[in-house]
N, CA, C and O atoms as CSV, one atom per row, in Angstrom:
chain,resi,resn,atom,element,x,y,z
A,1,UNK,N,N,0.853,-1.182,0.000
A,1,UNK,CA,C,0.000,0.000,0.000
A,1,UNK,C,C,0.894,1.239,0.000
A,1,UNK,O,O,1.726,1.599,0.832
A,2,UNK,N,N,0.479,1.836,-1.229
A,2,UNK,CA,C,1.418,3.241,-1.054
A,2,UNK,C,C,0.780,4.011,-0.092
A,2,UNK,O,O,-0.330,3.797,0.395
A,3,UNK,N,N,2.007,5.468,0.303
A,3,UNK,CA,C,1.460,6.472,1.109
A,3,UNK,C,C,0.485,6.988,1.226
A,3,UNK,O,O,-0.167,7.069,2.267
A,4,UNK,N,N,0.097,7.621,-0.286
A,4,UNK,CA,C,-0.891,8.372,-0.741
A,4,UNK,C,C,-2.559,7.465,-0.962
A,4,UNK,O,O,-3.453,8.060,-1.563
A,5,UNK,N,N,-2.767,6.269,-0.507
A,5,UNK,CA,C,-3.444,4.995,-0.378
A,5,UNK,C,C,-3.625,4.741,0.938
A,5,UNK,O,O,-4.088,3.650,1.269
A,6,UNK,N,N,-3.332,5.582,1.773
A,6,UNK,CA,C,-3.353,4.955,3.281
A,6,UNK,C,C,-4.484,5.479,3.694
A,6,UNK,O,O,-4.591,6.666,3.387
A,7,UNK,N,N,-5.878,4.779,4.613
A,7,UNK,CA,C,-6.740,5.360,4.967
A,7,UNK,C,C,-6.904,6.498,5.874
A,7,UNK,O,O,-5.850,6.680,6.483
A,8,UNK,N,N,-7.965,7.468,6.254
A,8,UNK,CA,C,-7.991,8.253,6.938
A,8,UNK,C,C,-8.436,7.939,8.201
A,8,UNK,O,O,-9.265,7.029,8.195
A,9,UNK,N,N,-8.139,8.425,9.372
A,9,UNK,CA,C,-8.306,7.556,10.993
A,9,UNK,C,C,-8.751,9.273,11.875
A,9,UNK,O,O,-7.951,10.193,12.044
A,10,UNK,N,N,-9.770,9.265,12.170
A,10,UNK,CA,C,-10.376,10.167,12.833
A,10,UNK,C,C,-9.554,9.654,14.425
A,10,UNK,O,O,-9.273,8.501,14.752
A,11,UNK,N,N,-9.329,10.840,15.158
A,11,UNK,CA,C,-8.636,10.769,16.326
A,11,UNK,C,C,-9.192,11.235,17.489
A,11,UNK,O,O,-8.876,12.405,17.709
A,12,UNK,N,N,-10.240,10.507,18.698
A,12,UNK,CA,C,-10.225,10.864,20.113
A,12,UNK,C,C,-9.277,10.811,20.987
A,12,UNK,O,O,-8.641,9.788,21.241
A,13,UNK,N,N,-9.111,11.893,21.505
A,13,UNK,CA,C,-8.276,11.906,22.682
A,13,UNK,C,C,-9.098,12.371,24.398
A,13,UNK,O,O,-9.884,13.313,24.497
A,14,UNK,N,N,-8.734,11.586,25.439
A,14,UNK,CA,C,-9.367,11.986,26.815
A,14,UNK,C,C,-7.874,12.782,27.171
A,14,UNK,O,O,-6.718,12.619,26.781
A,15,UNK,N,N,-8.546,13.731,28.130
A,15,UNK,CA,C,-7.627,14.773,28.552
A,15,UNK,C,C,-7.089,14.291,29.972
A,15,UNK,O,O,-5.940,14.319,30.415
A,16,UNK,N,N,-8.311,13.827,30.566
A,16,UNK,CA,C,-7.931,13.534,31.964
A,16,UNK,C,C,-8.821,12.259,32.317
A,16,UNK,O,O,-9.719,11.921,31.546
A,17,UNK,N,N,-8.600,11.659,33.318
A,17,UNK,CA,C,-9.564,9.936,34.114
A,17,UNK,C,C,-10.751,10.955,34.084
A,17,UNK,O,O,-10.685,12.165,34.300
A,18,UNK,N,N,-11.962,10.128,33.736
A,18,UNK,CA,C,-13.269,10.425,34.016
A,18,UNK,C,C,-13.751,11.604,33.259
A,18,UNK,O,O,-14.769,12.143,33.692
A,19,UNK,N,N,-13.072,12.191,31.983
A,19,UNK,CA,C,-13.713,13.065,31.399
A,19,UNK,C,C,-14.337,12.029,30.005
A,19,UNK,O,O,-14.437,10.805,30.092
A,20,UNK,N,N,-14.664,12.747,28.902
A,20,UNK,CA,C,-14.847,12.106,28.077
A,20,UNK,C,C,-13.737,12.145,26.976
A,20,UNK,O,O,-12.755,12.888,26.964
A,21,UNK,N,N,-14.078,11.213,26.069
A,21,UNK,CA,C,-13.036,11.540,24.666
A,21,UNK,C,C,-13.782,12.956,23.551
A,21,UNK,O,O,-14.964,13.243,23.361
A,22,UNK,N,N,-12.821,13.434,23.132
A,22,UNK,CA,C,-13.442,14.575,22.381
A,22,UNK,C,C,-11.975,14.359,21.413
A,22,UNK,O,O,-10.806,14.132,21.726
A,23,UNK,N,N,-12.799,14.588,19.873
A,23,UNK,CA,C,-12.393,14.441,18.403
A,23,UNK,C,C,-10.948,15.476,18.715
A,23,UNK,O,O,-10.673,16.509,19.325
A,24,UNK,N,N,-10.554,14.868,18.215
A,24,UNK,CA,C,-9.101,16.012,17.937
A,24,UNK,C,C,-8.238,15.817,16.920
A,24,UNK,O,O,-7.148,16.370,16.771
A,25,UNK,N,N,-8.888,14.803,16.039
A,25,UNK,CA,C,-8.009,15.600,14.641
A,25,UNK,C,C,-8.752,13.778,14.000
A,25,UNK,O,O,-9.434,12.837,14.407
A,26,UNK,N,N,-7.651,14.465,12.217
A,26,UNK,CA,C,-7.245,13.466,11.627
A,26,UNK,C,C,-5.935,13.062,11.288
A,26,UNK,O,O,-5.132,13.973,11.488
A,27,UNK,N,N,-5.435,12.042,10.855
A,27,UNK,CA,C,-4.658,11.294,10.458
A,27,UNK,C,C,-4.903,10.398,9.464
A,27,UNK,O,O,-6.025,9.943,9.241
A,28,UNK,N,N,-3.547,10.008,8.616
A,28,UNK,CA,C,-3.915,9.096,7.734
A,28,UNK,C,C,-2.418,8.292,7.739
A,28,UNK,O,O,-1.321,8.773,7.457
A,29,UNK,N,N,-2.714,7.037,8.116
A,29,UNK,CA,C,-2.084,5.845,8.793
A,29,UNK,C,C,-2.678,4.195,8.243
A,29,UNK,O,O,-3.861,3.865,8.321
A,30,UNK,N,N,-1.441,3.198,7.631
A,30,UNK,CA,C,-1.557,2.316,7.352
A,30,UNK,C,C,-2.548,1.356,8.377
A,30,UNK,O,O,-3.391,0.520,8.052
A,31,UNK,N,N,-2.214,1.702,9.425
A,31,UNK,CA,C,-3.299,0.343,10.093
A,31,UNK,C,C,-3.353,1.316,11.525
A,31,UNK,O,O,-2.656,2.297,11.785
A,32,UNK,N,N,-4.344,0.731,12.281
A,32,UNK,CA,C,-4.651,0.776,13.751
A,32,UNK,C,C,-3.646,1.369,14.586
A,32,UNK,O,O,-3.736,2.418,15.224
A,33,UNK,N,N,-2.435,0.375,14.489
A,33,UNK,CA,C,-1.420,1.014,15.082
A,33,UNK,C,C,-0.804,1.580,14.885
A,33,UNK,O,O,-0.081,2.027,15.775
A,34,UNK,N,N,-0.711,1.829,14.015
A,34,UNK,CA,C,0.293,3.192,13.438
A,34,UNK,C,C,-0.439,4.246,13.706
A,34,UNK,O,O,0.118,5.272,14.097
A,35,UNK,N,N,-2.203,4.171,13.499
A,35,UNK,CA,C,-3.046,5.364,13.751
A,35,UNK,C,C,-2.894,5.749,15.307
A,35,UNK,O,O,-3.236,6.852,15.735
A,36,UNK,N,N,-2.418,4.864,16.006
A,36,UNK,CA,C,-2.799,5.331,17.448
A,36,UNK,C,C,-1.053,5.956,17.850
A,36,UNK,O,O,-0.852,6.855,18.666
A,37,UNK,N,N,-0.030,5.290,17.125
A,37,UNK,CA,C,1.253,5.430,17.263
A,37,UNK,C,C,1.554,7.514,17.299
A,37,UNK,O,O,1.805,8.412,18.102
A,38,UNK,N,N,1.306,7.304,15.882
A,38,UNK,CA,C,1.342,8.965,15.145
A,38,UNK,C,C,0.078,9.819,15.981
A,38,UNK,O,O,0.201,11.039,16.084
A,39,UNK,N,N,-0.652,9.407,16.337
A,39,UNK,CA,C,-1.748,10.264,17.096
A,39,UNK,C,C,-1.002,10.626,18.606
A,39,UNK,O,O,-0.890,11.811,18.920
A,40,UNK,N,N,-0.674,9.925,19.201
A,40,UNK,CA,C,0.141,10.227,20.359
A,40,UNK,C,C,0.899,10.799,20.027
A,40,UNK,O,O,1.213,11.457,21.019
A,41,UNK,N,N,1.953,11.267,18.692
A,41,UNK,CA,C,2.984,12.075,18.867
A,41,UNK,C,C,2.280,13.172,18.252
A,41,UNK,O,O,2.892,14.198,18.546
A,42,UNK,N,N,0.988,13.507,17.326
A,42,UNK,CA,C,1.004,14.248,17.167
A,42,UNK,C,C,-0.142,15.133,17.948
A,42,UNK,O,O,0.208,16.268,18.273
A,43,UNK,N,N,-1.188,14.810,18.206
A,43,UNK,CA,C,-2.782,14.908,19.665
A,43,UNK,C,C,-1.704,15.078,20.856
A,43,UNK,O,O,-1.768,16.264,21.181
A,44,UNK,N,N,-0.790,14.449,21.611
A,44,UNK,CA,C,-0.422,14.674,22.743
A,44,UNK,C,C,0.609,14.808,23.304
A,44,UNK,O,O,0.866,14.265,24.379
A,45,UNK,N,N,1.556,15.726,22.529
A,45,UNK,CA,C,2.983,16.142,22.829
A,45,UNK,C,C,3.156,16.626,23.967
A,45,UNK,O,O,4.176,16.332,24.591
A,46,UNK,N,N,2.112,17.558,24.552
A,46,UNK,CA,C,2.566,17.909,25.910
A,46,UNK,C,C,2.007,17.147,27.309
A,46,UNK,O,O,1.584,17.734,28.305
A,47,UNK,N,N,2.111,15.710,27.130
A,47,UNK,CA,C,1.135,15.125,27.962
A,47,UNK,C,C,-0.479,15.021,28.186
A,47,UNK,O,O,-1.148,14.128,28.707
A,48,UNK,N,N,-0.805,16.097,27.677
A,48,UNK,CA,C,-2.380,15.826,27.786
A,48,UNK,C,C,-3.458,15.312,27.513
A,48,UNK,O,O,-4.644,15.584,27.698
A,49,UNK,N,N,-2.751,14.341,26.933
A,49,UNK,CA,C,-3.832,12.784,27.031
A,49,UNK,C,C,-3.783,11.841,27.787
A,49,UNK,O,O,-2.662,11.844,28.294
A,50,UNK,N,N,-4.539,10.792,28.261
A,50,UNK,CA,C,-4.686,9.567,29.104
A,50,UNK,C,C,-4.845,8.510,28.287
A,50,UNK,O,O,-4.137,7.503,28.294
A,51,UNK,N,N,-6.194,8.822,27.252
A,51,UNK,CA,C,-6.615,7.445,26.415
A,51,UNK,C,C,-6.947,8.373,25.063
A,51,UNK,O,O,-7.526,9.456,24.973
A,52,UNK,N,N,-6.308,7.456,23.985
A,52,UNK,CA,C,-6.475,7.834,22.685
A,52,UNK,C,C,-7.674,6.815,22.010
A,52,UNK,O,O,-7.791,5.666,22.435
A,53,UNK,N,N,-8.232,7.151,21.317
A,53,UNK,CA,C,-8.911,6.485,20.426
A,53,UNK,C,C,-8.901,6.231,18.820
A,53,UNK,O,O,-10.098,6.009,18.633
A,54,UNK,N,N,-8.577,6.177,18.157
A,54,UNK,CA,C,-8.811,5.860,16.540
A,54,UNK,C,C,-9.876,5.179,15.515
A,54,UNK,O,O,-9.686,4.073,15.011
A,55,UNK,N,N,-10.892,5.895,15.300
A,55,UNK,CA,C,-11.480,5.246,14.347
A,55,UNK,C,C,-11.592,5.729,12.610
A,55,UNK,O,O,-12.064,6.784,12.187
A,56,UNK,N,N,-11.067,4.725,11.898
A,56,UNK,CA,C,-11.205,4.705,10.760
A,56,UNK,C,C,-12.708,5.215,9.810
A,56,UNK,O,O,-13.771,4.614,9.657
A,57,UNK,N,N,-12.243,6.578,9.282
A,57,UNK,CA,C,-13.480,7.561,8.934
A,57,UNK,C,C,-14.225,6.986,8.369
A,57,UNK,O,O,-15.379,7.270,8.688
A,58,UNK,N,N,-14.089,5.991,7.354
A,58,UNK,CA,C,-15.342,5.267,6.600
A,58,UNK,C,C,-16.125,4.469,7.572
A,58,UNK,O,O,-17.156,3.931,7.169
A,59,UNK,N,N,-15.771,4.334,8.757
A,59,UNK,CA,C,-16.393,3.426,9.581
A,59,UNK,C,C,-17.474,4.462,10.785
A,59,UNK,O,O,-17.877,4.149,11.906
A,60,UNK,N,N,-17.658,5.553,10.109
A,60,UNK,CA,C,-18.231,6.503,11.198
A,60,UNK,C,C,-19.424,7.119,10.097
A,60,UNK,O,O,-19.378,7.696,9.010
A,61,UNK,N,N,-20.534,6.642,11.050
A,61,UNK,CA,C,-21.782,7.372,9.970
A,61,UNK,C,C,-22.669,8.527,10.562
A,61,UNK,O,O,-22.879,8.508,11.775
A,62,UNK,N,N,-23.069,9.276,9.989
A,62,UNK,CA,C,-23.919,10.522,10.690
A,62,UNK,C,C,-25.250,10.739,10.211
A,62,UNK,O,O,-25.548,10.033,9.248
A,63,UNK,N,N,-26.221,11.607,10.668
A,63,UNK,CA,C,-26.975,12.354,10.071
A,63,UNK,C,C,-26.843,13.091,9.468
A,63,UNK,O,O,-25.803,13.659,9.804
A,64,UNK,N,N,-27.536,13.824,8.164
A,64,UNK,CA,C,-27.180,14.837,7.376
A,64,UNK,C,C,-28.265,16.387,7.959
A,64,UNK,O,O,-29.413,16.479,8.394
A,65,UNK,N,N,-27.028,17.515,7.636
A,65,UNK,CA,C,-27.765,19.038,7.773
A,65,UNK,C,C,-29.605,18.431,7.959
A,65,UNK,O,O,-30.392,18.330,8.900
A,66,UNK,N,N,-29.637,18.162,6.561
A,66,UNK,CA,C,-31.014,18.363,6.058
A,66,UNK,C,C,-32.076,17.650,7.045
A,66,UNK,O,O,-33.163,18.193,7.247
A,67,UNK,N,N,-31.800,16.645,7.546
A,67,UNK,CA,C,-32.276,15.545,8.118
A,67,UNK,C,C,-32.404,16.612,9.747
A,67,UNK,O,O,-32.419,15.725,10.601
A,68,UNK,N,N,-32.459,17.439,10.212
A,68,UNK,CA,C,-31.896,17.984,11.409
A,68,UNK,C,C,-33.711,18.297,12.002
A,68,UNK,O,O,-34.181,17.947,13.085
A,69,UNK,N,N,-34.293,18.914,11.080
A,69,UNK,CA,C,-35.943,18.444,11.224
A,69,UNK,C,C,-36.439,17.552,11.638
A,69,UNK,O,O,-36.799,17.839,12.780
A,70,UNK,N,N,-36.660,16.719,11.433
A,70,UNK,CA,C,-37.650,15.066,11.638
A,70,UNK,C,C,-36.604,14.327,12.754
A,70,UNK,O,O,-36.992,13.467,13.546
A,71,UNK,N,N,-35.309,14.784,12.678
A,71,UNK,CA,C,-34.196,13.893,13.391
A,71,UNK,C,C,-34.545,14.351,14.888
A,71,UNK,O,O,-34.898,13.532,15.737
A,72,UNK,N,N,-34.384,16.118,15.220
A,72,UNK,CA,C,-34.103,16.074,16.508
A,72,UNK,C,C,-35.785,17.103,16.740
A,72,UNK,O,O,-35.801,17.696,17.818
A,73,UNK,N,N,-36.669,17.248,16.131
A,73,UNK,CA,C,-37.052,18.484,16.582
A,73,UNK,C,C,-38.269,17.164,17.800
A,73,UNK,O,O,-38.634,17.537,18.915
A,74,UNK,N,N,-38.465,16.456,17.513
A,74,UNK,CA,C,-39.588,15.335,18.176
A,74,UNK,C,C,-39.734,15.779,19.475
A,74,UNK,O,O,-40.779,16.107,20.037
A,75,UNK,N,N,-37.715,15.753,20.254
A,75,UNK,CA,C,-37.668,15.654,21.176
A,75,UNK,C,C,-38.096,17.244,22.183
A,75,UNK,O,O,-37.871,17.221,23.393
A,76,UNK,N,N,-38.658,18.431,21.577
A,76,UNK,CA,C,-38.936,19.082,22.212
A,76,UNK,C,C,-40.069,19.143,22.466
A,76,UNK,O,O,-40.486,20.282,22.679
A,77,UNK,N,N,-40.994,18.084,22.554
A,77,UNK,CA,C,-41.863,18.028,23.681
A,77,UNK,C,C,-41.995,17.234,24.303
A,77,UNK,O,O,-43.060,16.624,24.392
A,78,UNK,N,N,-40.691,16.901,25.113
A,78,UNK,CA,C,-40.704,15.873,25.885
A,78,UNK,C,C,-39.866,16.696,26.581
A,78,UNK,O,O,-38.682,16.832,26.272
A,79,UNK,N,N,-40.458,17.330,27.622
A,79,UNK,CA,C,-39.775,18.632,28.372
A,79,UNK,C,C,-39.113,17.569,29.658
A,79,UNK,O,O,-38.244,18.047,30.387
A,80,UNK,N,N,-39.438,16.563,29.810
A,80,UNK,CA,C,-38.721,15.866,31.024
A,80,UNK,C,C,-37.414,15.288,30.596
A,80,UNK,O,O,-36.891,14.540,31.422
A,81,UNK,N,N,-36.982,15.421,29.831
A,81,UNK,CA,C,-35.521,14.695,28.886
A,81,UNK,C,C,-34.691,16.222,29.210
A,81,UNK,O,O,-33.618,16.209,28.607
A,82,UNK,N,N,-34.770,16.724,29.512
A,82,UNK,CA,C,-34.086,18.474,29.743
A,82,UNK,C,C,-33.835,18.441,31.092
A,82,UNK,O,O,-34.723,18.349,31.940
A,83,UNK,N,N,-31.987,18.551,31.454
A,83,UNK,CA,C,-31.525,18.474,32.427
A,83,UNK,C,C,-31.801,19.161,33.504
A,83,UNK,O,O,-31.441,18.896,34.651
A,84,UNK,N,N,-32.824,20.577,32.930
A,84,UNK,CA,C,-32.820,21.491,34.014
A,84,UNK,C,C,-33.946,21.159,35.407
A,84,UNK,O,O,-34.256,21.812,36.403
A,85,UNK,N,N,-34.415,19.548,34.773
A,85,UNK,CA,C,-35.567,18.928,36.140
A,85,UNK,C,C,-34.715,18.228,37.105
A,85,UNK,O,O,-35.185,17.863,38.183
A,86,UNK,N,N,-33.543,18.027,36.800
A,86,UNK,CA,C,-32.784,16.982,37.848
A,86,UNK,C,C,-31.311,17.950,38.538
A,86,UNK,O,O,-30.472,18.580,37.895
A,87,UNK,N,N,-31.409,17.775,39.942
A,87,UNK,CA,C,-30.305,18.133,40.807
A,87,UNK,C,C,-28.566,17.282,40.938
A,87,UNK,O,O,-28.244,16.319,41.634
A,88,UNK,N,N,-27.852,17.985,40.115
A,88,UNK,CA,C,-26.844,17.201,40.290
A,88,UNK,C,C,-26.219,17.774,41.673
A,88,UNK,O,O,-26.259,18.965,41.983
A,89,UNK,N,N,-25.740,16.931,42.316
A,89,UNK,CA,C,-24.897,17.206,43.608
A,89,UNK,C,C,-23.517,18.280,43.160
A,89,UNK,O,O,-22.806,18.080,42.175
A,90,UNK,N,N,-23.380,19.248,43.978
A,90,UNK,CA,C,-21.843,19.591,43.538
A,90,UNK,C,C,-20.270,18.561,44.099
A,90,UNK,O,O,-19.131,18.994,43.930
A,91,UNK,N,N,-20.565,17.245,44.731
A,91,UNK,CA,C,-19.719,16.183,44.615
A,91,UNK,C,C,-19.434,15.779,43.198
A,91,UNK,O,O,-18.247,15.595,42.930
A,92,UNK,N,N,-20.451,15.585,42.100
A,92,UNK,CA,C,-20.536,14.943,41.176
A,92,UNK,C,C,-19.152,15.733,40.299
A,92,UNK,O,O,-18.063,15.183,40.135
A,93,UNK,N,N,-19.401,16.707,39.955
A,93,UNK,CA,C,-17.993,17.283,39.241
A,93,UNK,C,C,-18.101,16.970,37.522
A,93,UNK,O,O,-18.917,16.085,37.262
A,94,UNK,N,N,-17.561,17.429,36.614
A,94,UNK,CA,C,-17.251,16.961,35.342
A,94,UNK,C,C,-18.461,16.424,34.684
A,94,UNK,O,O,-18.387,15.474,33.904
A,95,UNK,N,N,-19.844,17.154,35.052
A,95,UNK,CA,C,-21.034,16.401,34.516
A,95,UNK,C,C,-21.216,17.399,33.083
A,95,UNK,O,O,-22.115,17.161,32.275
């Protein structure tokens, strides 16, 4: 497989224990490990990652713009799904 043939690998990185992963780039890397290899040197040079993730972009599917109607509008009348009915403790942290 040439260079210019190598797939594209979407990159999560967690910042700290108990946060979540959030997207932080792309890469384009022969396999898995190389995607997670090059993502660590390039996502977390100054330490600030814990756990990396890699998934291969063709393997990630979405909703489209258009679709943003019928997809999410349902849920606004279902006023009990809206965080502002429930008390989080200030123990909880990072919610």
């Amino acid at each position: 497989m040439e260079r210019k043939d190598w797939p594209l690998w979407e990159v999560f990185v967690r910042s700290k224990a108990g946060l979540s992963h959030k997207h932080a780039g792309s890469l384009h890397a022969p396999d898995a490990e190389m995607a997670i290899s090059n993502a660590r040197d390039v996502y977390t040079r100054r330490n600030e990652g814990v756990s990396i993730w890699v998934v291969e972009s063709k393997h990630i599917h979405s909703t489209l713009e258009t679709d943003t109607e019928s997809m999410f509008d349902p849920n606004a009348d279902k006023i009990y799904r809206h965080p502002t009915f429930y008390d989080i403790p200030d123990e909880v942290g990072h919610m």
